[in-house]
C-alpha positions in Angstrom: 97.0 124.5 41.7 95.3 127.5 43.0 92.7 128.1 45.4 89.9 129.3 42.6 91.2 126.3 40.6 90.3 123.8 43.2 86.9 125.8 44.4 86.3 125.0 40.7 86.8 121.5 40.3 85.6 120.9 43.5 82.1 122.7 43.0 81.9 120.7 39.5 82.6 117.7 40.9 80.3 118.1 43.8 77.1 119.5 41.6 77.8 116.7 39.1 76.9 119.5 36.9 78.4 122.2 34.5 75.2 124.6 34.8 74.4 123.7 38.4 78.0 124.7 39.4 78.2 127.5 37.1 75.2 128.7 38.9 76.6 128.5 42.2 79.8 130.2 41.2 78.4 133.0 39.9 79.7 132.5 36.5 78.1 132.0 33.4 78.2 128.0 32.3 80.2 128.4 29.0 83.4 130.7 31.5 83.0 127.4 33.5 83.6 125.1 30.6 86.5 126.8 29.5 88.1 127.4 32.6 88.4 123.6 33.2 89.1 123.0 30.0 92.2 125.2 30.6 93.1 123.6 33.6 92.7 120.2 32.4 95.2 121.4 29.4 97.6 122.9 32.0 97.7 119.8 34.1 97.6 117.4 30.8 95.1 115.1 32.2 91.3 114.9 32.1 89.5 115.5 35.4 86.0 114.8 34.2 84.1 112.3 32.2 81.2 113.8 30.5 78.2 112.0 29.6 75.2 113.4 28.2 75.6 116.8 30.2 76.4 115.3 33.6 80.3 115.3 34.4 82.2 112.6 37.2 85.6 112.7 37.9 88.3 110.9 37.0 90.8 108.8 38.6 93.1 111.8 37.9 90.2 114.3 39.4 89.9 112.2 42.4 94.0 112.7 42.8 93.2 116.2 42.2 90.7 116.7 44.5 91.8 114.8 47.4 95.5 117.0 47.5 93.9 120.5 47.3 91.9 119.1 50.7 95.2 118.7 51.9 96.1 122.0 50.7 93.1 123.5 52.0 93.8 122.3 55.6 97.4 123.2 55.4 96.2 126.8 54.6 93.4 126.4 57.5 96.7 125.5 59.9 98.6 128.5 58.7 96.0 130.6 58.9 95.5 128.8 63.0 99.0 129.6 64.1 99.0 133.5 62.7 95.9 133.7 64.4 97.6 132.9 68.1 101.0 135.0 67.0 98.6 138.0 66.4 96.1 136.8 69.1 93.3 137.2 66.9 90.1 136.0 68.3 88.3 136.4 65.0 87.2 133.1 62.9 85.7 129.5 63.2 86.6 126.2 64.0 85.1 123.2 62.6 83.6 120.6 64.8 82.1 117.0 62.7 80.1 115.4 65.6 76.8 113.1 64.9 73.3 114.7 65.4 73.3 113.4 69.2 76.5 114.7 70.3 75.4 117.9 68.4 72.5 118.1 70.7 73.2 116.8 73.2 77.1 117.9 74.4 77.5 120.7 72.2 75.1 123.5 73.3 76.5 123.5 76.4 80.1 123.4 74.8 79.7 126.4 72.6 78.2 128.4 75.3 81.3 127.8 77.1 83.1 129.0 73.8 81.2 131.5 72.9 81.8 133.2 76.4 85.8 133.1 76.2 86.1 133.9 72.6 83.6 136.5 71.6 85.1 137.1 68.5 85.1 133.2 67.0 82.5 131.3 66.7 81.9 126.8 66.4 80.9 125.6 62.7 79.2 122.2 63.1 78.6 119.7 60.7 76.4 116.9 62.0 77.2 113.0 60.1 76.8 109.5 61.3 80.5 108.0 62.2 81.4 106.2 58.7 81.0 109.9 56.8 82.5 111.4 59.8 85.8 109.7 59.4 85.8 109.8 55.9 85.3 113.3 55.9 88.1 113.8 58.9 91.0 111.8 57.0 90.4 114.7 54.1 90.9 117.5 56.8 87.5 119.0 56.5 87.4 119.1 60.3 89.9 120.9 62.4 88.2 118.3 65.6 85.9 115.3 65.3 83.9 113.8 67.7 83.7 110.3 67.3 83.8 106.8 69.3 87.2 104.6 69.3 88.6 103.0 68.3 90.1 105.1 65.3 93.0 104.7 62.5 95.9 105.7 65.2 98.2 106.2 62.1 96.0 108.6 60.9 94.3 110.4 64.0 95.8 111.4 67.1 93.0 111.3 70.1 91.6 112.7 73.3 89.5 110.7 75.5 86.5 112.7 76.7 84.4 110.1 78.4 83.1 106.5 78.7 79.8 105.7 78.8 77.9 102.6 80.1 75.5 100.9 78.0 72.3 100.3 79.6 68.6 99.0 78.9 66.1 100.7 78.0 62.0 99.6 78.6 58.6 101.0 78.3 57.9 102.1 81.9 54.9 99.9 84.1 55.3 97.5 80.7 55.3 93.5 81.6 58.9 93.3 80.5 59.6 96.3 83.3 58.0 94.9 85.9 59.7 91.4 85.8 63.3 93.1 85.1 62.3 95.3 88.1 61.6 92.3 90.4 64.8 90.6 89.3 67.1 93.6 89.2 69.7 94.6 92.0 72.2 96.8 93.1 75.5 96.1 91.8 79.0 97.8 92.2 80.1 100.2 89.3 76.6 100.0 87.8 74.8 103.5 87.6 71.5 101.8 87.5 69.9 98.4 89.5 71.8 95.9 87.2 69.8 92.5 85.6 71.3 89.9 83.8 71.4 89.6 79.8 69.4 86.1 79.6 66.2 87.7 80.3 66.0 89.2 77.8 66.1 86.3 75.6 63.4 86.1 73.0 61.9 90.1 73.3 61.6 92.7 71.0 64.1 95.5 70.5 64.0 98.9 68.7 67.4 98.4 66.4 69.4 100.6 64.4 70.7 100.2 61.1 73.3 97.9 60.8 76.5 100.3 60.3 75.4 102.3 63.2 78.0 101.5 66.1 75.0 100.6 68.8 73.9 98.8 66.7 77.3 96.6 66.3 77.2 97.0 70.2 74.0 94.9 70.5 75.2 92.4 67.7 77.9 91.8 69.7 75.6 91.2 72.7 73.7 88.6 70.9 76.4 87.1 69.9 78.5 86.4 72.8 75.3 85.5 75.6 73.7 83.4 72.5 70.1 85.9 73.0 67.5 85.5 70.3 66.2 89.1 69.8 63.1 90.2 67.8 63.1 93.1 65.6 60.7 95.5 66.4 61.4 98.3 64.3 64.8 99.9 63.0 65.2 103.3 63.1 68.3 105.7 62.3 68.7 107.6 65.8 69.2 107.2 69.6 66.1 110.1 69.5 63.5 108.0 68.0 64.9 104.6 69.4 63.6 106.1 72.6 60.7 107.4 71.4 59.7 104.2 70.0 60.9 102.5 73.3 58.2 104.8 75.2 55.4 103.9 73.1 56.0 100.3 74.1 56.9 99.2 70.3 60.2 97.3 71.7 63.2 97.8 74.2 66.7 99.4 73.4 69.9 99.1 74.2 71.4 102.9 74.3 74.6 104.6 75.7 73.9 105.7 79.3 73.9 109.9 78.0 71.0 109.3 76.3 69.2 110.1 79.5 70.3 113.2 80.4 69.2 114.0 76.3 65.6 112.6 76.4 65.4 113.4 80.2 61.7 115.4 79.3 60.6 111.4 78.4 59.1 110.0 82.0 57.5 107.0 80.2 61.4 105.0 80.2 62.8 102.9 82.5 66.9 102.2 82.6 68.8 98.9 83.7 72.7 98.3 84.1 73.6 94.8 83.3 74.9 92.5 85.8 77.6 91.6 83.2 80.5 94.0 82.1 79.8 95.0 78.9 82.5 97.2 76.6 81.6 100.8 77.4 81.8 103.3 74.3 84.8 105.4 74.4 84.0 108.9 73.2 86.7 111.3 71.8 88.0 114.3 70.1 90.1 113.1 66.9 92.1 114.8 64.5 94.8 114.2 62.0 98.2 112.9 63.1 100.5 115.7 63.6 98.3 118.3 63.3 98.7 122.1 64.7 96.1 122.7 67.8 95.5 126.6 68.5 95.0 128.1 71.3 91.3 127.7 71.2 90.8 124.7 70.0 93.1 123.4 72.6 90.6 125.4 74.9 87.9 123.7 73.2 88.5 120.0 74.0 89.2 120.7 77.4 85.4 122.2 77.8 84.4 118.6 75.6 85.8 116.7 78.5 84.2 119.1 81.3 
C-alpha cells in the first residue's frame, strides 16, 4: 500500500461513488475505475461491491481501510518527532472536541497557541462523543477532548478538569422561586444547593438519549426515584439553555455552561444538596503514542 492508493480507496469509499470521487480527485472517472481495479488485482481481493453505480466496501476494504489509518498516523508521528529534531514550528495538530468545548475552551486555547507557535496552527474537528471515539481509536486525532471514562487499553489520558452538575431554571419562574426559598449554602457546592425531590414531577429540557448528560440525568432519575416530564429534547447544551430561558422546562447541565451562555441573564443555577458524579473532562489519545513538543505544550494550556 501507498499513500495515493489509500487516498484512493478511501475517497471511493467515503463518496460512495466512482464519479463523485473521481471528481474530487481530480481524475477522470474511467482513470479511477482502473486504478482500483489494479489495486484490487494487486492485492487479490475485492474492496468494493458495486451495485447499480454506487460502490461499498468490503469486509476486505474495511481491513484495507482501517490499516492505512494506522499507516497514516504512524506517518503523522514520524513526521511529529522530525518536526522537534529540526525544531520546526511549521504544521497542524488535530484537536476532535464536541461543538461546546470547541466554543467554549478552545478559543482561548488556540490563542494561547497561536502566540507560542506562530508558525503551526490547531485543526479542529467538532463531533458528539460516540463519533469522537470512534474516530480517535482510527488515529484521525493527534488529541481528543472527551469525558471519562475511556477504553484505558486503547487511550492513555490527561485529566483537565471536573465539573459539577447543577440546575438550571427559568429566572422569577414559580419553580425558581420555591427552589430559591428552599435552597442553602452548602460546603463544596459552587451554587446555594436544594435537594433532588423537588423536583419531582417538573418538566425538563432533555437531550437525546446517547448524549452523556443526558445518561447523567437518567442516572438521576433513577437512583432518587424522580418522575420527570419531557419538555422538549434538543441536541446541545446551547439550546438546552436557550429553551431553559424561555421557560419551556428546567435542565440539568455541567457547571461550564455558564461561563459559555454567561450573555443569558434570564437563568438561574442550583447545586444539589446531594453528591452527584461530576464529569471528568480530558485530553485522550492512543496508547503509546508519540507527544511533540507542542502538543505536549498544548494540554498543559487545556488544563490552564
Amino acid at each position: 500500500m501507498n499513500l495515493k492508493q489509500f487516498k484512493y480507496v478511501l475517497t471511493l469509499a467515503t463518496s460512495g461513488s466512482f464519479s463523485i470521487a473521481a471528481e474530487n480527485l481530480g481524475i477522470s472517472q474511467p482513470s479511477l475505475s482502473q486504478y482500483i481495479k489494479n489495486i484490487e488485482k494487486q492485492l487479490g481481493i475485492t474492496l468494493f461491491d458495486r451495485l447499480n453505480g454506487d460502490v461499498r466496501l468490503t469486509d476486505a476494504g474495511m481491513v484495507y481501510i482501517d490499516a492505512g489509518r494506522k499507516i497514516l498516523d504512524l506517518e503523522r508521528q514520524m513526521q511529529n518527532r522530525l518536526t522537534d529534531i529540526l525544531e520546526n514550528r511549521a504544521g497542524s495538530v488535530i484537536i476532535g472536541t464536541s461543538p461546546f468545548r470547541s466554543a467554549s475552551m478552545m478559543p482561548k486555547v488556540a490563542a494561547a497557541f497561536q502566540k507560542k507557535y506562530e508558525g503551526m496552527h490547531l485543526v479542529i474537528r467538532e463531533m458528539g462523543t460516540q463519533e469522537l471515539l470512534e474516530n480517535a481509536e482510527h488515529g484521525e486525532f493527534d488529541l481528543c477532548v472527551t469525558m471519562l471514562p475511556v477504553n484505558e487499553k486503547l487511550f492513555s489520558y490527561e485529566l483537565i478538569m471536573e465539573e459539577e452538575l447543577v440546575l438550571a431554571v427559568k429566572k422569577g419562574s414559580t419553580l425558581d422561586e420555591i427552589l430559591a426559598s428552599q435552597a442553602s449554602v452548602f460546603e463544596s457546592r459552587s451554587h446555594k444547593a436544594i435537594d433532588v425531590s423537588l423536583l419531582q414531577g417538573e418538566k425538563f429540557v432533555m437531550l437525546t438519549e446517547n448524549q452523556m448528560m443526558q445518561k447523567a440525568l437518567d442516572d438521576l432519575r433513577y437512583s432518587y426515584a424522580l418522575d420527570l416530564r419531557t419538555a422538549v429534547v434538543v441536541k446541545s447544551l446551547e439550546a438546552q439553555i436557550e429553551m431553559v430561558s424561555e421557560g419551556v422546562g428546567a435542565a440539568l447541565v455541567p457547571i461550564g455552561v455558564q461561563s459559555f451562555c454567561r450573555l443569558n441573564q434570564n437563568v438561574s443555577y442550583y447545586s444539589f444538596v446531594q453528591e452527584l458524579p461530576r464529569r471528568q473532562l480530558a485530553v485522550i489519545y492512543p496508547q503509546n503514542k508519540y507527544l511533540s513538543e507542542p502538543m505536549r505544550d498544548l494540554i498543559d494550556m487545556m488544563k490552564q
